[in-house]
N, CA, C and O atoms as a GROMACS GRO file, in nm:
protein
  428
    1UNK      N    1  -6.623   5.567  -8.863
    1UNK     CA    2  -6.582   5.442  -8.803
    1UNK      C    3  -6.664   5.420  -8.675
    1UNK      O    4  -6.685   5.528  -8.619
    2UNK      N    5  -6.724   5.301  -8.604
    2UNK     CA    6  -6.769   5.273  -8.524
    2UNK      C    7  -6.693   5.178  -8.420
    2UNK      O    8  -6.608   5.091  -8.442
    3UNK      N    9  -6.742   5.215  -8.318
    3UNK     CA   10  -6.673   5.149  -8.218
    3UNK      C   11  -6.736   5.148  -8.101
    3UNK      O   12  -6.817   5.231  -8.061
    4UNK      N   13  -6.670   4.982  -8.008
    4UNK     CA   14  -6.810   5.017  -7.911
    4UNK      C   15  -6.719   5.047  -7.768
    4UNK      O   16  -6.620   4.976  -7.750
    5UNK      N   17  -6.751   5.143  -7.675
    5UNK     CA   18  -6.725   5.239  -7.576
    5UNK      C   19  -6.783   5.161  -7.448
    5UNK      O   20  -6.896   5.117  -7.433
    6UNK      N   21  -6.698   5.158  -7.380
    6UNK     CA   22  -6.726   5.147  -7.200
    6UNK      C   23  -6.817   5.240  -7.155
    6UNK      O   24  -6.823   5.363  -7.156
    7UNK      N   25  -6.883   5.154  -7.117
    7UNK     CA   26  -7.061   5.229  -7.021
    7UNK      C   27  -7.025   5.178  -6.907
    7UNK      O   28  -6.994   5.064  -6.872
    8UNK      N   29  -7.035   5.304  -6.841
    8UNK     CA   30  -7.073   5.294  -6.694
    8UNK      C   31  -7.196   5.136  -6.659
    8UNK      O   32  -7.294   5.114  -6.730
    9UNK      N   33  -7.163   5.066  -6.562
    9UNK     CA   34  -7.300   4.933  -6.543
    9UNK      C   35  -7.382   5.000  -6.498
    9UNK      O   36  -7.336   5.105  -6.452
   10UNK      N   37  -7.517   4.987  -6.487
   10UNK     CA   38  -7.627   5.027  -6.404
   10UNK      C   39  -7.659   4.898  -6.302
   10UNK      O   40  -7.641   4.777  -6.317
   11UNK      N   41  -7.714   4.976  -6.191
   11UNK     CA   42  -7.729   4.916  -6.131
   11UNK      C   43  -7.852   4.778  -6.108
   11UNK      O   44  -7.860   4.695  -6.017
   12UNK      N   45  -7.941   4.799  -6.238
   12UNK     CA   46  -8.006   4.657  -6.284
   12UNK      C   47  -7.933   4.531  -6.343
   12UNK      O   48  -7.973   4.417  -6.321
   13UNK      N   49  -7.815   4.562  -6.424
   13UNK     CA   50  -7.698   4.493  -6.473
   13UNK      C   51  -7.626   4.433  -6.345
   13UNK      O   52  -7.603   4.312  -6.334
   14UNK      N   53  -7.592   4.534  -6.242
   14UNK     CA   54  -7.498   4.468  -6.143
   14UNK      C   55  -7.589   4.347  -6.064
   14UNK      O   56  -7.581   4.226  -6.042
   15UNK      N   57  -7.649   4.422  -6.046
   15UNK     CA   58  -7.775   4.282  -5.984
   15UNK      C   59  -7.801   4.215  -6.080
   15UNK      O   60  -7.793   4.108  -6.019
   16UNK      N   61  -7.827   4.183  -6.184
   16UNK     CA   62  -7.833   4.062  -6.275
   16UNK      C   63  -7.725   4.017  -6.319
   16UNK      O   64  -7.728   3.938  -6.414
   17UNK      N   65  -7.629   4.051  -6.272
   17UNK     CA   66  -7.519   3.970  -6.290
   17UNK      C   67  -7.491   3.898  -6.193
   17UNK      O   68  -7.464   3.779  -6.210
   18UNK      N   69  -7.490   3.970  -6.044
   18UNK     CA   70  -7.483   3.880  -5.909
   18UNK      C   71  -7.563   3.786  -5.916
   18UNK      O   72  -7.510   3.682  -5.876
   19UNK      N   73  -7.679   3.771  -5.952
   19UNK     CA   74  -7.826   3.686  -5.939
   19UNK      C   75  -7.752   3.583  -6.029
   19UNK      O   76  -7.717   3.478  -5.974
   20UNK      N   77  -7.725   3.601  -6.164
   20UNK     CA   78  -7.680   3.508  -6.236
   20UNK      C   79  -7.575   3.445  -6.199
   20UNK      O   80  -7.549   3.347  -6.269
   21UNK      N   81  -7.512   3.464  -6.121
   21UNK     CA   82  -7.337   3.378  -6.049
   21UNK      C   83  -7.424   3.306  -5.969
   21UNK      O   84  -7.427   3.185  -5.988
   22UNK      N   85  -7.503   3.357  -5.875
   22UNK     CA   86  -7.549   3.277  -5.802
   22UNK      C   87  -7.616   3.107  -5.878
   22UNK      O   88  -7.595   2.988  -5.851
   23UNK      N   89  -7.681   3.162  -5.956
   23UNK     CA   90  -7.842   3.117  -6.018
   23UNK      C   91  -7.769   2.957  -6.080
   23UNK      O   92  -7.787   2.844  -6.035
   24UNK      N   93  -7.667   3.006  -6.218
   24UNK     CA   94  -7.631   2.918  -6.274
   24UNK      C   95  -7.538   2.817  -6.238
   24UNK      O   96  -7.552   2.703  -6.282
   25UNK      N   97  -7.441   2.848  -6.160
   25UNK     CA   98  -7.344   2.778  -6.067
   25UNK      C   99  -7.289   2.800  -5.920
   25UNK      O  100  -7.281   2.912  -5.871
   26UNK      N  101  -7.254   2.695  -5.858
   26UNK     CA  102  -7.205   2.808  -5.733
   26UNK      C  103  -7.079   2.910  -5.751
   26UNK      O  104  -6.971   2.888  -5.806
   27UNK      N  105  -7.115   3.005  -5.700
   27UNK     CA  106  -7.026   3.085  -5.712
   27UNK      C  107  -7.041   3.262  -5.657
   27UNK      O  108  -7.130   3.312  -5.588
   28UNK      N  109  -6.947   3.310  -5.703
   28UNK     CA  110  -6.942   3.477  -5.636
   28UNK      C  111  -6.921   3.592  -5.756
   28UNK      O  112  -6.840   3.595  -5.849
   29UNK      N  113  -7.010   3.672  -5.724
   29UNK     CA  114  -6.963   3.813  -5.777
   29UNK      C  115  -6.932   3.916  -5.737
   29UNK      O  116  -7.005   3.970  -5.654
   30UNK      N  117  -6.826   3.972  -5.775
   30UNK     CA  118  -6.736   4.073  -5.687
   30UNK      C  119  -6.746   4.206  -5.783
   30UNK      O  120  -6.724   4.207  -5.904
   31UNK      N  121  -6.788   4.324  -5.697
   31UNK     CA  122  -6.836   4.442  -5.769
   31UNK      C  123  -6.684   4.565  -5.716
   31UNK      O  124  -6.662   4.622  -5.609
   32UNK      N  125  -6.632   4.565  -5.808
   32UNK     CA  126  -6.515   4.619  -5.762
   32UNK      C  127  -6.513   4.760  -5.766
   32UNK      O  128  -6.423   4.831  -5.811
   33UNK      N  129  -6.608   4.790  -5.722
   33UNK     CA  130  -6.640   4.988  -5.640
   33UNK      C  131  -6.710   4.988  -5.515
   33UNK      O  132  -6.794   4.900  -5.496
   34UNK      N  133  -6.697   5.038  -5.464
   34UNK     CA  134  -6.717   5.073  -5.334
   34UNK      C  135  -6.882   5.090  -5.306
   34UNK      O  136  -6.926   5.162  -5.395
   35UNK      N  137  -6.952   5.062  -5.245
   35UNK     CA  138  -7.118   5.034  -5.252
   35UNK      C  139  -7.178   5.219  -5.183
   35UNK      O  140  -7.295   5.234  -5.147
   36UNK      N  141  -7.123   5.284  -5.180
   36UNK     CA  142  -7.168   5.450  -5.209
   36UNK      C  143  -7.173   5.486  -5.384
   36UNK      O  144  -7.265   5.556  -5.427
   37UNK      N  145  -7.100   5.450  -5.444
   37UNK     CA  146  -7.097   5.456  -5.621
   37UNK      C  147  -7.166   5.372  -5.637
   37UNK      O  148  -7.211   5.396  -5.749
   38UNK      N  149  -7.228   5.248  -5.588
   38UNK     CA  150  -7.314   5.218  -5.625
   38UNK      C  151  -7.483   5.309  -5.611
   38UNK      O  152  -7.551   5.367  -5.696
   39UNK      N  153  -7.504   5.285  -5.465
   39UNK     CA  154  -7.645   5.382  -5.423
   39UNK      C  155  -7.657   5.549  -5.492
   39UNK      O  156  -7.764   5.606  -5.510
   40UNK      N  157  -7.512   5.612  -5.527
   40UNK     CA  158  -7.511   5.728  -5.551
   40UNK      C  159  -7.488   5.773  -5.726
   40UNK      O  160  -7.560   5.862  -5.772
   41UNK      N  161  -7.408   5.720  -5.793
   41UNK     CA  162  -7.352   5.712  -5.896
   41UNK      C  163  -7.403   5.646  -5.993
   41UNK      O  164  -7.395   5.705  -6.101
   42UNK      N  165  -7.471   5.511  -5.995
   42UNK     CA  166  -7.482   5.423  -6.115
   42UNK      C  167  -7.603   5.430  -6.144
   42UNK      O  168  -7.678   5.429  -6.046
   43UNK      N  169  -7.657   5.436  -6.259
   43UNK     CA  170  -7.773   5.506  -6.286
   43UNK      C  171  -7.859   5.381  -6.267
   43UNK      O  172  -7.806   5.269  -6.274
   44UNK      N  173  -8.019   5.399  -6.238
   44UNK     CA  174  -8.091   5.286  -6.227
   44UNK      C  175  -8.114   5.136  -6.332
   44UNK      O  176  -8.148   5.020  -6.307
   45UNK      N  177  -8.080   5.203  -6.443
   45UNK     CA  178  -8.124   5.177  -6.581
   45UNK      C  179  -8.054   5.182  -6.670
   45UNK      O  180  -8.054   5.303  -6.691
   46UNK      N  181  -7.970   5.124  -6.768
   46UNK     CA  182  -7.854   5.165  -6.855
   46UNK      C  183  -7.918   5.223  -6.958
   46UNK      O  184  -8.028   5.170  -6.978
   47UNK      N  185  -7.884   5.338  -7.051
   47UNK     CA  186  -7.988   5.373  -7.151
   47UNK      C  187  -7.948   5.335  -7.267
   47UNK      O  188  -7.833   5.354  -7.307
   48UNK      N  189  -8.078   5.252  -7.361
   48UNK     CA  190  -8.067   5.184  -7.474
   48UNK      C  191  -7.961   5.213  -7.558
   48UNK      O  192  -7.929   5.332  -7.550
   49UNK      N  193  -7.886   5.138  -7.645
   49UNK     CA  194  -7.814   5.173  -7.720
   49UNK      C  195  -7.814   5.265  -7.818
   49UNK      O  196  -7.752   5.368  -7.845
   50UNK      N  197  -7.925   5.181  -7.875
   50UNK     CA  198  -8.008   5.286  -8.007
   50UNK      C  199  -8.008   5.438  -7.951
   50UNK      O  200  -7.981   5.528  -8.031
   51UNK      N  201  -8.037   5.470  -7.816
   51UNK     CA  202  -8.040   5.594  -7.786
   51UNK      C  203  -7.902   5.658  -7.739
   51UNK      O  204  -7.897   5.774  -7.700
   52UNK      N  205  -7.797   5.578  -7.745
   52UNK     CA  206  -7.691   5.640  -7.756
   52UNK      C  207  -7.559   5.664  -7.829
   52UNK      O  208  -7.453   5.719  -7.800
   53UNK      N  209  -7.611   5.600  -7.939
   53UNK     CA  210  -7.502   5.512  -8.065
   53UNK      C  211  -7.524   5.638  -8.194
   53UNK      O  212  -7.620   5.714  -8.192
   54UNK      N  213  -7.429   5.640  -8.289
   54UNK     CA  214  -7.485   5.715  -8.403
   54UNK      C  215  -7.559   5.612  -8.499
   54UNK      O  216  -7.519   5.496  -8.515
   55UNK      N  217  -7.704   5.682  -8.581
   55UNK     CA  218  -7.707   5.616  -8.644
   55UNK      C  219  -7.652   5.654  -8.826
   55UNK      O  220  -7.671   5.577  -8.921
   56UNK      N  221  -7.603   5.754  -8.832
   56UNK     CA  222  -7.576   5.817  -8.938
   56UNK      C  223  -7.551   5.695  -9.042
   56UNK      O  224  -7.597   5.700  -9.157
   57UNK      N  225  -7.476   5.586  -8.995
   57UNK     CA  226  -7.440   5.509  -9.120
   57UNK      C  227  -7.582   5.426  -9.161
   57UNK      O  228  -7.589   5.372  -9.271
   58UNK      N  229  -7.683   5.422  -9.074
   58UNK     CA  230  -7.774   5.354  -9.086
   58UNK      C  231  -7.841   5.394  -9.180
   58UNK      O  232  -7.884   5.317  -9.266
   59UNK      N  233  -7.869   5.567  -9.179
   59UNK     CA  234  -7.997   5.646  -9.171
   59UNK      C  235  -7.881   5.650  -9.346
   59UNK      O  236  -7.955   5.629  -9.442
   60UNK      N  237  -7.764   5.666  -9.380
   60UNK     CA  238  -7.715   5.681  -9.518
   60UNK      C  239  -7.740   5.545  -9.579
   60UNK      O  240  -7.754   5.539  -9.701
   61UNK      N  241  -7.746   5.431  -9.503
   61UNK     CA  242  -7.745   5.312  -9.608
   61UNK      C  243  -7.927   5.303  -9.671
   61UNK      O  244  -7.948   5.254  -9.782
   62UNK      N  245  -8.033   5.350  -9.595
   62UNK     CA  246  -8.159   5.355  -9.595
   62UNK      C  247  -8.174   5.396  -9.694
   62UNK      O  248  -8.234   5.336  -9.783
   63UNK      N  249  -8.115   5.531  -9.708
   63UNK     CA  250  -8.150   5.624  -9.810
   63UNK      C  251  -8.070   5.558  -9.936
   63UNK      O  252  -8.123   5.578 -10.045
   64UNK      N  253  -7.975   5.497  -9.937
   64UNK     CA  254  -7.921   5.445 -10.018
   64UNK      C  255  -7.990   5.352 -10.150
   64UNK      O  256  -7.987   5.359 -10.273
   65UNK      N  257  -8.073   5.234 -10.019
   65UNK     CA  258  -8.129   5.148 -10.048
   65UNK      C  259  -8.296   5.188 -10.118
   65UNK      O  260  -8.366   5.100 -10.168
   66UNK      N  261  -8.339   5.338 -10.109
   66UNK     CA  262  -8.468   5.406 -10.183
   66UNK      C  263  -8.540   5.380 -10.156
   66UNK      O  264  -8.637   5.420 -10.219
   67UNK      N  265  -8.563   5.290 -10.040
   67UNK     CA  266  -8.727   5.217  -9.921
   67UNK      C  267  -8.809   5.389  -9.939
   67UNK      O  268  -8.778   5.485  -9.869
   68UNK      N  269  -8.886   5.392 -10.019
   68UNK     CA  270  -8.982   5.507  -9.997
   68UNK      C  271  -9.060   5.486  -9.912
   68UNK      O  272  -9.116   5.575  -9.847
   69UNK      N  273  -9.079   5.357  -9.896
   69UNK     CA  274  -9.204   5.339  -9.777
   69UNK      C  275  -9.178   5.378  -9.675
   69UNK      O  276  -9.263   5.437  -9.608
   70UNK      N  277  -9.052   5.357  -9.632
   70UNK     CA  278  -8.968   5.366  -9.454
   70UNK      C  279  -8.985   5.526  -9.421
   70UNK      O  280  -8.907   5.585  -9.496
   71UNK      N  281  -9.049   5.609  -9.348
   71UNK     CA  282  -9.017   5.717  -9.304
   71UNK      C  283  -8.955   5.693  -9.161
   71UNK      O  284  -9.018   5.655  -9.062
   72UNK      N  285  -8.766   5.734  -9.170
   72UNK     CA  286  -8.714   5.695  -9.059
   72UNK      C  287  -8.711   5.779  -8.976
   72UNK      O  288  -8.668   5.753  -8.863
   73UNK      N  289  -8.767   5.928  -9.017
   73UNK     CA  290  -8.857   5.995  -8.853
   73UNK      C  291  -8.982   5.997  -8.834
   73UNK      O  292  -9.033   6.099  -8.787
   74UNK      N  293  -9.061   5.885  -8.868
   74UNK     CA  294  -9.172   5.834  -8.816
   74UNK      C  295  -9.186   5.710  -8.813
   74UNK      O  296  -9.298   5.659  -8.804
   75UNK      N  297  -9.074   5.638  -8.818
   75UNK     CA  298  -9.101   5.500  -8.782
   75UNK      C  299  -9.088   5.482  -8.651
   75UNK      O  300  -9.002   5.534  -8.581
   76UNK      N  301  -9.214   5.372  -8.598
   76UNK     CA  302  -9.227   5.322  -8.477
   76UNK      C  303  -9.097   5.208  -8.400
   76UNK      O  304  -9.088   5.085  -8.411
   77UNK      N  305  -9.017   5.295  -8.331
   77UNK     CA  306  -8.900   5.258  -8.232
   77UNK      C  307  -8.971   5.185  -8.104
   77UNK      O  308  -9.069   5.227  -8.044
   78UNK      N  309  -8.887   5.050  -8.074
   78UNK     CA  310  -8.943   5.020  -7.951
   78UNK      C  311  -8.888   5.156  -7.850
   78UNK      O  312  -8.949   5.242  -7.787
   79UNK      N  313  -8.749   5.127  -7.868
   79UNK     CA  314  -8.709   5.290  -7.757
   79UNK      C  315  -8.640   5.375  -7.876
   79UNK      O  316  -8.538   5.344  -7.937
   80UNK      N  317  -8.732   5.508  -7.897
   80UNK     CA  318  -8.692   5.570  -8.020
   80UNK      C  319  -8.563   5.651  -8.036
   80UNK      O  320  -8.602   5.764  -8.006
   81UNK      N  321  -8.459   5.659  -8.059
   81UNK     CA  322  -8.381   5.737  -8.091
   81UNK      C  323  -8.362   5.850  -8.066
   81UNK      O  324  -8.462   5.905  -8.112
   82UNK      N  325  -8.266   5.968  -8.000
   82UNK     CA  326  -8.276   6.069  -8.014
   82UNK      C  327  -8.139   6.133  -8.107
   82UNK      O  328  -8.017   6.139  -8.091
   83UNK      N  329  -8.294   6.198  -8.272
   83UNK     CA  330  -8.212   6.229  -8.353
   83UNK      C  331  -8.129   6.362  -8.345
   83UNK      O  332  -8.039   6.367  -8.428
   84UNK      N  333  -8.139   6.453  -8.276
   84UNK     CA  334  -8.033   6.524  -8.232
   84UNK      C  335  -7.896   6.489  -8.210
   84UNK      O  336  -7.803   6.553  -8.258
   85UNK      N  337  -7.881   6.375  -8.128
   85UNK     CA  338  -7.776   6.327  -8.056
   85UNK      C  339  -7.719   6.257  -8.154
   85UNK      O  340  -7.599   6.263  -8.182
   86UNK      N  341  -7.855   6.147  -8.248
   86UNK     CA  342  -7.755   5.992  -8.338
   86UNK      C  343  -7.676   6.076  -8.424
   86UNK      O  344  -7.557   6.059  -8.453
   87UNK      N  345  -7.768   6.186  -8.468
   87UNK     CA  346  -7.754   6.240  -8.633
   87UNK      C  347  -7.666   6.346  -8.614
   87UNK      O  348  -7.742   6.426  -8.559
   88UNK      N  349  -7.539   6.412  -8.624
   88UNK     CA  350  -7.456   6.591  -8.595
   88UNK      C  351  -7.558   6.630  -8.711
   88UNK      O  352  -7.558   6.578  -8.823
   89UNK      N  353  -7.647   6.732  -8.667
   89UNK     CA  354  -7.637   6.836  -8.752
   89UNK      C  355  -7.599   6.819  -8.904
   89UNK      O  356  -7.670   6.768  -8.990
   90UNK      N  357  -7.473   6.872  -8.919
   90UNK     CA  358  -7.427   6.904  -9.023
   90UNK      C  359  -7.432   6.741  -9.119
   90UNK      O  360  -7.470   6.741  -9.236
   91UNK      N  361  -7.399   6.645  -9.065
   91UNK     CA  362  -7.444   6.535  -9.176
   91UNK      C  363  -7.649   6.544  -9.242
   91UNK      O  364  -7.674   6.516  -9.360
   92UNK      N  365  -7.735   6.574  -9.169
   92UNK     CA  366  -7.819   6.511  -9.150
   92UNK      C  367  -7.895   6.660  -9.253
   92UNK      O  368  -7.998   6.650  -9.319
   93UNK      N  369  -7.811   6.788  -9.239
   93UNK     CA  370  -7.797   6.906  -9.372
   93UNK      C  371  -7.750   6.841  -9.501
   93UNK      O  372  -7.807   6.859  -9.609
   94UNK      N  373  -7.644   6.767  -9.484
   94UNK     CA  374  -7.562   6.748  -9.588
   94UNK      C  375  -7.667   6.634  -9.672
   94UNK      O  376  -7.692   6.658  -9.790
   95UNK      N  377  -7.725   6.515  -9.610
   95UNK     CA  378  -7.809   6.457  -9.658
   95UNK      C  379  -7.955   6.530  -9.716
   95UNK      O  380  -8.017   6.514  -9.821
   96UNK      N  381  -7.967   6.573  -9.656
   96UNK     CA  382  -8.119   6.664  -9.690
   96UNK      C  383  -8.058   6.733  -9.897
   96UNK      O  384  -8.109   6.728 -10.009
   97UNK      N  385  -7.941   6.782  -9.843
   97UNK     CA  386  -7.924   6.873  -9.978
   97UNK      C  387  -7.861   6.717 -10.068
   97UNK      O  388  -7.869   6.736 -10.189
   98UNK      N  389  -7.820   6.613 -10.041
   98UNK     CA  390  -7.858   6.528 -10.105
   98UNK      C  391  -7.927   6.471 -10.220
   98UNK      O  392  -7.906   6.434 -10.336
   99UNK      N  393  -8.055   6.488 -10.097
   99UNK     CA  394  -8.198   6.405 -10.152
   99UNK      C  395  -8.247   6.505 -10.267
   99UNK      O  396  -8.284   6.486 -10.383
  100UNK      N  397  -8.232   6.626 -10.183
  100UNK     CA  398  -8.272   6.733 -10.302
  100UNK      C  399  -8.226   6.718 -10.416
  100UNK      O  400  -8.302   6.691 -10.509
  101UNK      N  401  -8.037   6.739 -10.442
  101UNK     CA  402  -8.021   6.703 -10.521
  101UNK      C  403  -8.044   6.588 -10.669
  101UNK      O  404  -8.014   6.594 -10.788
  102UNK      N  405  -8.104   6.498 -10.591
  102UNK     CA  406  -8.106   6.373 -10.671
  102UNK      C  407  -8.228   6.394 -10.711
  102UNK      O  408  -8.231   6.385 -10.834
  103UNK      N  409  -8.352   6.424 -10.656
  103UNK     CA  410  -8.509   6.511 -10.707
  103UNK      C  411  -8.475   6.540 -10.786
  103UNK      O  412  -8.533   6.505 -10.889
  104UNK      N  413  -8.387   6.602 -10.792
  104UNK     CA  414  -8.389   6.775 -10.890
  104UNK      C  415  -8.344   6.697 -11.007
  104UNK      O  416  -8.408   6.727 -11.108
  105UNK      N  417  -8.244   6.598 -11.027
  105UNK     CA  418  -8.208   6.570 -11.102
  105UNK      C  419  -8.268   6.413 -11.176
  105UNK      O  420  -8.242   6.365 -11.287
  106UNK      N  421  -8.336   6.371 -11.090
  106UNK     CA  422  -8.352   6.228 -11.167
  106UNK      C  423  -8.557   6.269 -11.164
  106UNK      O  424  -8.645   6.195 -11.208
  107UNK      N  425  -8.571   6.379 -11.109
  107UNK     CA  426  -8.744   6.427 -11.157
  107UNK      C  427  -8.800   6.419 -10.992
  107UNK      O  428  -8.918   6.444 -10.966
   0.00000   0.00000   0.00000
């Protein structure tokens, strides 16, 4: 099941959000933590999704779909994935003995 999780803002987000209250109407943005969690705590940069999301259901529908062409650990990612993290282990075994399986059996 997927679901999407509260991220910490970075601090490029908080400023483009202030900029944008300003920009589009008059108005205010109110950052409701204390401006030490900001300078100390909030990371510069929020990190891509893709690099923090699973892609397991992705990487099973691919294989699903028999794209031989697609090699999805060598396809070119704008920000690439880290398959350690998308993939546990043990699914990414379980697929491998899979693929094998289906070799073995359909030639």
């Amino acid at each position: 099941m997927y679901s999407l999780d509260d991220v910490q803002i970075s601090r490029v987000r908080a400023d483009q959000r202030a900029g944008r209250a300003r920009r589009t109407c008059p108005g205010k943005c109110y950052h409701l933590y204390p401006s030490m969690v900001y300078y100390n705590d909030l990371l510069d940069a929020t990190v891509p999704e893709i690099q923090r999301s699973s892609l397991a259901g992705s990487v099973l529908y691919l294989k699903l779909l028999d794209l031989t062409d697609i090699d999805i650990l060598k396809f070119d990612f704008l920000d690439p994935p880290s398959f350690k993290k998308a993939i546990p282990f043990q699914l990414f075994f379980a697929v491998q003995i899979l693929l094998f399986t289906l070799i073995s059996v359909f030639g």
